[in-house]
N, C-alpha and C positions, 0 to 999 in steps of 0.2 A: 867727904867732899860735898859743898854745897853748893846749889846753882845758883848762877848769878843772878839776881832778878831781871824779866824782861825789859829792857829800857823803851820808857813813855816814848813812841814814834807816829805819826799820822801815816807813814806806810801800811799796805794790806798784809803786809809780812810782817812776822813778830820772831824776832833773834833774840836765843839767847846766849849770851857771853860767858865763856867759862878761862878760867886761865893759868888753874893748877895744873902741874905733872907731877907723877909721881915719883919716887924713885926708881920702878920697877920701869915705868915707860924711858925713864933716863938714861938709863942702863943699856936697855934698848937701843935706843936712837946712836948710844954709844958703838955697840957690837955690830951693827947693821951697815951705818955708814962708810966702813973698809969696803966691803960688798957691792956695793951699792950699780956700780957696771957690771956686775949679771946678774942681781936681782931683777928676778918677774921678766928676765929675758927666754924667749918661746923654745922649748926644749925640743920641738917636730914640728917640722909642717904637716896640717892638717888635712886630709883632702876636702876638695870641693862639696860645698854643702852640706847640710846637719847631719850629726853623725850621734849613734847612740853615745851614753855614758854607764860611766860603773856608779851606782851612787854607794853614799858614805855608811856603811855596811852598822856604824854605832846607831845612826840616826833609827833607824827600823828597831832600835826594843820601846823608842814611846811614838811610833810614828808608821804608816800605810805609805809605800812607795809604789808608785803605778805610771809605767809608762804606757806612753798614745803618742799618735802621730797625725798631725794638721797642718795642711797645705805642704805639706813635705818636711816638714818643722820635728824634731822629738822634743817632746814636752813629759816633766816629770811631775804627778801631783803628791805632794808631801801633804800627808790628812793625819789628824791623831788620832790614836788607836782608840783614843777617849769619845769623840764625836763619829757618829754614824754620820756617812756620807751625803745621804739624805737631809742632814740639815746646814748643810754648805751654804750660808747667805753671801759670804765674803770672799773673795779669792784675789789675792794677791799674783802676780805676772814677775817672777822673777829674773833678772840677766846680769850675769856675773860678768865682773870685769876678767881685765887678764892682758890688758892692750888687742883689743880683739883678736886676739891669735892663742888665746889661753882658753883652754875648755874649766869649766869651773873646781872649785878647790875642796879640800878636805871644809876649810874654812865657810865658805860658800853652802855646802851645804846642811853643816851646822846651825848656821846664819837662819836659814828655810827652817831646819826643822824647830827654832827657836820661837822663831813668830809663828808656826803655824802652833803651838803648843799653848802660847802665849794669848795668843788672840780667839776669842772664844768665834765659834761658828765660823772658825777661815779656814780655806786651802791653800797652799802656796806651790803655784807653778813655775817649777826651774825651767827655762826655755834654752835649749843646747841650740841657741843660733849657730850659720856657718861661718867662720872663720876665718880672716885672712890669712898670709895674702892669698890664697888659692877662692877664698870669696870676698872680696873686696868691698867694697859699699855699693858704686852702680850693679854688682850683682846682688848683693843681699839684701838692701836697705828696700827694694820693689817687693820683694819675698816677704821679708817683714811685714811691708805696708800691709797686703794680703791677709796674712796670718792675723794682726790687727785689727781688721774690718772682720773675719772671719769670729774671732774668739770672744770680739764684743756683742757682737749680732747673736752669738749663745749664748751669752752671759746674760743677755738681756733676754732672751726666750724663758731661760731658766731664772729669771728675777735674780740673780747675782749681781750685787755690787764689784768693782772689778779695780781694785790700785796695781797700777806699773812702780817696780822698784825694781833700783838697780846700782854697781859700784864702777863705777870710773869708766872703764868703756861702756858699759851696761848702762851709766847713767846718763851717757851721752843718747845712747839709743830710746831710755825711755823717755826722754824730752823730745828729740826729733820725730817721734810717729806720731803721738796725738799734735803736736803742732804741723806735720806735713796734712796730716788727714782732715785737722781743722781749714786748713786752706784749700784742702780740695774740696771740702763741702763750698767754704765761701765761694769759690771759681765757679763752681757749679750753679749755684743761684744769683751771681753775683752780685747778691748786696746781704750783707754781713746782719745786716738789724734782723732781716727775713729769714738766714741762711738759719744762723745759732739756735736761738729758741724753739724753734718748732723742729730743726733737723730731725731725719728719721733716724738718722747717724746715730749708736752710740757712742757713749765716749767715757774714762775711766772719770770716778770721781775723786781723784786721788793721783797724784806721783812723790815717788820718795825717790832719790836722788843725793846715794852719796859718795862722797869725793867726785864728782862728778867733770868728764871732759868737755868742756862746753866749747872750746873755739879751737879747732885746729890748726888757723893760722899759726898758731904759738908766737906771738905776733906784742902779747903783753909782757913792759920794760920792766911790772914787779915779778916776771916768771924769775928774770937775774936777780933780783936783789933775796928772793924765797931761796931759790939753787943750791947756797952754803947751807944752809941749815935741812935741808930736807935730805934723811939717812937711806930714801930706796929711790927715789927718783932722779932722772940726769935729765937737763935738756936735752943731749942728744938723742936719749931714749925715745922720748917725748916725739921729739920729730920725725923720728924711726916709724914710732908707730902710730903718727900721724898719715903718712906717706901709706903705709901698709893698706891700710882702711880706706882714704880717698880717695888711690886708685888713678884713675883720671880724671877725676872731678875735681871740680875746685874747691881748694880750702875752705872759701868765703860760702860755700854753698846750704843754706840751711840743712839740708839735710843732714849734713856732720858735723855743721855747728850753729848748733841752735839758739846761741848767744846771739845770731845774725835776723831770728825767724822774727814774725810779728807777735809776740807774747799775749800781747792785747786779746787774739782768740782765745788763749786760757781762761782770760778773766772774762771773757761773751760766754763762753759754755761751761761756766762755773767749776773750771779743773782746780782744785789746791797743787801748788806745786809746796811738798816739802823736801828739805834737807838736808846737808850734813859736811862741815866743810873742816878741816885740820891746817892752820897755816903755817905750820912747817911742811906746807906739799904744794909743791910748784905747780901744779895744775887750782890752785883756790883763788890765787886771784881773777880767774875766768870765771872761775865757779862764782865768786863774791858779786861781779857784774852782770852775771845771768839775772843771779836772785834778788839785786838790787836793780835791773832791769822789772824785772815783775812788779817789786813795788810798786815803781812806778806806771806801772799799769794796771794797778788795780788788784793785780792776783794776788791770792790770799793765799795763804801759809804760815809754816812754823821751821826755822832754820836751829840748828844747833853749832856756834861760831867757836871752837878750841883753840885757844892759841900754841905752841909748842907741840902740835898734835900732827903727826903724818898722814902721810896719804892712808885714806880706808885703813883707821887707825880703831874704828869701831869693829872687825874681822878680827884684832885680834883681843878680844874677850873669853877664848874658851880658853886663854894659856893663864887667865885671873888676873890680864891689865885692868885695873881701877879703871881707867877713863873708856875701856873699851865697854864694860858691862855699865857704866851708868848711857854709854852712847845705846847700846842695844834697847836701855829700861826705857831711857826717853823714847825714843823712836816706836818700840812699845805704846807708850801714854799716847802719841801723837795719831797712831792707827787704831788704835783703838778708838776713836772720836770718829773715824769714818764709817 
């Protein structure tokens, strides 16, 4: 399978197009779509607040698991057994989707110990946020901010570069913190020319972002026209676990949907936002206007556009979907440039 070439655009985002499937994903999308109303539906509720995990027991024969706890957060750093810890220059901030009510997956942390294996001199931290609906957004999304300010202000003591990545709820969260936190810097100086460049603030130089939930409203007419063809996702789902997460907050509220925020700070404080959108998944056409929001503001990036591809259609690479292990390689080549 080969990539499509990038098309000649004057945007700061560079998509590239792909439009093969395979039989194996067809197949797929076959067997799944019966399912599809209790697929990724929340097997417990969670209690209140971050809660330890089991991690994925295969990952530890080429990989160092180690938990810690910050601002009340448990965080897992997946390191290779190949690289001494000491020379850590990279570290990746991982949050796994699940409709915010899922704690991460077998998948998920395959995903982690991939990239951290992959990408020379990185650590990748799983971050076991708290979970609706018993932590909602006005409860978690302030804890987050926190944790945030916190883990950049060490990354930056320890000269660590630092990328946010994440899938579907996860990638809605790693777009909303650097953009809240960007606007609390601006608020604070209030003038943006002044605020950005000299801030003391760190800030990631990187987010990876994929299948990502960008508007909660759920409010876009192509989410129906996507609906037939996408084998795991329902709108109602959708709406479910939109409700679960914003709580009493309003939909329209940047913080949960960061389609709404001022983009324009990514591109003042030089964040790349990349990628990863499958449009057989009723949540891409959100995604597609996020990322074509950025263009037009200047932010730089690298997207990868699938057609016939589902939702976080790159998780499943370790069962040898074709399109899932060329998503993983790309996103590989894409981070490794940070």
């Amino acid at each position: 399978m080969k990539s499509t070439p990038i098309e000649p655009t004057s945007s700061s985002i560079q998509v590239t197009y792909r439009t093969e499937r395979s039989v194996l994903t067809h197949l797929i999308h076959l067997l799944l779509r019966p399912f599809r109303n209790h697929l990724g539906r929340p097997r417990k509720r969670h209690p209140a607040g971050s809660f330890p995990l089991t991690p994925h027991k295969p990952i530890r024969k080429s990989c160092t698991v180690s938990e810690r706890r910050v601002c009340d957060i448990y965080i897992y750093d997946i390191i290779p057994r190949s690289t001494p810890e000491n020379e850590i220059t990279r570290r990746i901030y991982y949050f796994c989707g699940g409709g915010w009510q899922t704690p991460a997956s077998a998948q998920h942390w395959k995903l982690c110990a991939k990239l951290a294996t992959q990408l020379p001199d990185t650590a990748v931290s799983l971050v076991s946020y708290p979970l609706a609906p018993n932590s909602p957004a006005p409860a978690t999304f302030p804890a987050l901010l926190k944790l945030y300010r916190t883990l950049l202000a060490s990354a930056a003591a320890e000269g660590e570069k630092v990328i946010l990545a994440g899938d579907s709820a996860g990638g809605n969260i790693i777009l909303a913190l650097p953009l809240e936190a960007l606007r609390e810097d601006q608020e604070e100086t209030k003038e943006v020319s002044d605020a950005l460049p000299g801030t003391s603030n760190p800030h990631p130089v990187a987010l990876m972002a994929i299948s990502p939930s960008t508007d909660l409203r759920r409010t876009n007419p192509a989410i129906k026209t996507v609906e037939p063809y996408d084998p795991i996702l329902t709108i109602t789902f959708i709406e479910s676990t939109a409700r679960a997460w914003a709580g009493n907050w309003d939909p329209c509220d940047p913080k949960i949907s960061p389609l709404r925020a001022d983009v324009s700070l990514l591109a003042m404080a030089r964040i790349k936002v990349h990628g990863v959108t499958g449009r057989y998944d009723i949540l891409a056409p959100d995604a597609m206007l996020f990322r074509d929001k950025c263009g037009r503001e200047g932010v730089s990036g690298q997207w990868l556009d699938w057609d016939k591809q589902m939702h976080c259609f790159l998780l499943a690479w370790p069962y040898g979907v074709p399109e899932g292990r060329e998503a993983v390689g790309w996103m590989v080549d894409v981070l490794r440039k940070e």
